[in-house]
C-alpha angles and dihedrals in degrees: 000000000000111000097214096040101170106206138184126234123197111180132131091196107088100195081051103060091042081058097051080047102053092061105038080055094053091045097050115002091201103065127128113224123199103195117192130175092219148015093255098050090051090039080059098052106048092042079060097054137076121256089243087060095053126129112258081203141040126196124185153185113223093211109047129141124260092010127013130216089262097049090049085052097051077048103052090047090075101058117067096203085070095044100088085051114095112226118194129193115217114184153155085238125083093170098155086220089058087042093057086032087054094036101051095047094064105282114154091207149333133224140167121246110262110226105223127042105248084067087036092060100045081060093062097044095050082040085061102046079069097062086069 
């Protein structure tokens, strides 16, 4: 596992992403977190950034304002630079139509929030092993 996994977060829900947080912090303490509201704000940052700074992991909302998880997919899919990094959605939703749409626009996977830490924390967990 890498120790300074640098990692991206998309997620309009606040409580959420402290959440998401919370357990990637308890996984691997050293982790570096970029936390972004929506998917503009995190497309703009990584288009302003160098490869070597890139994220070795993507986490995502599916509905977010401005530009949802799916939208930033369909994005990223465009950009090779973007294509060896693995993006997963993680969302309230498991509508099976947001989980193809997801899917087919370059997600590596997509999962439900689980609702308590422990579970949480096996996410992460599971969330890190793909920064390898």
């Amino acid at each position: 596992m890498h120790k300074e996994a640098k990692i991206l977060i998309a997620d309009d829900d606040l409580e959420d992403m402290e959440l998401i947080e919370e357990a990637f912090l308890n996984v691997q303490p050293a982790v570096q977190l970029f936390k972004f509201t929506n998917g503009k704000l995190a497309i703009e940052y990584l288009n302003a950034i160098q490869d070597v700074e890139l994220p070795c992991l993507m986490v995502l909302d599916y509905n977010m304002p401005e530009i949802n998880g799916s939208e930033m997919l369909s994005h990223l899919k465009k950009q090779k630079r973007y294509s060896a990094i693995p993006k997963v959605v993680l969302s309230t939703s498991n509508a099976p139509l947001h989980i193809h749409e997801c899917m087919s626009h370059g997600a590596t996977d997509y999962m439900v929030k689980p609702d308590n830490i422990k579970e949480l924390n096996l996410l992460a967990q599971r969330l890190l092993s793909l920064c390898d």
